[in-house]
N, C-alpha and C positions, 0 to 999 in steps of 0.2 A: 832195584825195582822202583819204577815212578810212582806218583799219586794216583791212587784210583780217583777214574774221572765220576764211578758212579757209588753208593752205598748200597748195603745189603736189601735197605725197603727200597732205595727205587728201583733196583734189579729185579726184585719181587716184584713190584708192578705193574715193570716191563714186561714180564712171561706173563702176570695175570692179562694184561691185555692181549697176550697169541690166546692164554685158556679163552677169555671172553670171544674169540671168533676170529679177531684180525691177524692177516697170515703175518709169515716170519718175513717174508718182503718189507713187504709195507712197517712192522714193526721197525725192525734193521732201517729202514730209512730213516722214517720219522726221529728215532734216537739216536740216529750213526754211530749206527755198530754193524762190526758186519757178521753175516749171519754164523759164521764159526763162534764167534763171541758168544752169541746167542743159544747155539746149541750147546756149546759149555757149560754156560750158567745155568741152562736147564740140566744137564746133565750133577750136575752140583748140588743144584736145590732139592733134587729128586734122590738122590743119594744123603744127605743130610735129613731127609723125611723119617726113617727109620731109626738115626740118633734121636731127634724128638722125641718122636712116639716112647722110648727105650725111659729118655728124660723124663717124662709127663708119666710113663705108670710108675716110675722111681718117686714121683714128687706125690704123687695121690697114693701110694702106699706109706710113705711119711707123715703125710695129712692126716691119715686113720690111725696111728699109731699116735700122734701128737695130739687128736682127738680125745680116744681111750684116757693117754698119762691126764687129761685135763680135767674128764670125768670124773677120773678115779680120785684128782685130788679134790674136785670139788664136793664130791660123796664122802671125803675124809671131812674137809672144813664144816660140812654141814654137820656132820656127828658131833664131832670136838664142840660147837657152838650147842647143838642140844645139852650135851652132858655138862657143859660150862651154864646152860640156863636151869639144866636143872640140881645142881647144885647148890648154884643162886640163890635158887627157890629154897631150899634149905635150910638155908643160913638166917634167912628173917624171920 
């Protein structure tokens, strides 16, 4: 398999400018591709949409959970430091 001539953001690009209004024509020229190219990539991007989405609520249910353990340790540190201050207070 050759070098890919394009990367995945400028691919992206390229189909945002058909979303933005300009036809597959005109897009396919200006970038020389031809428009099978084209329809692939979109067919790709749009199939890959749903991996995302699948990715991104996997990473934001780890987020809240990574949140909570951080709470909970910080509710712990703050205890331990009161009973360490009051202690303290104790001793003098």
């Amino acid at each position: 398999m050759g070098k890919r001539k394009y990367d995945d953001d400028q691919i992206t690009g390229i189909l945002k400018e058909h979303q933005a209004g300009v036809t597959v024509a005109d897009v396919c020229l200006k970038h020389g591709i031809s428009e099978p190219t084209f329809y692939r990539w979109q067919s790709l991007q749009s199939g890959n949409a749903g991996v995302h989405a699948k990715r991104m609520r996997a990473l934001e249910e780890e987020n809240q959970k990574l949140k909570k353990l951080l709470a909970e340790s910080m509710l712990s540190a703050a205890t331990l430091s009161e009973m360490l201050a009051k202690t303290t207070k104790g001793r003098h």
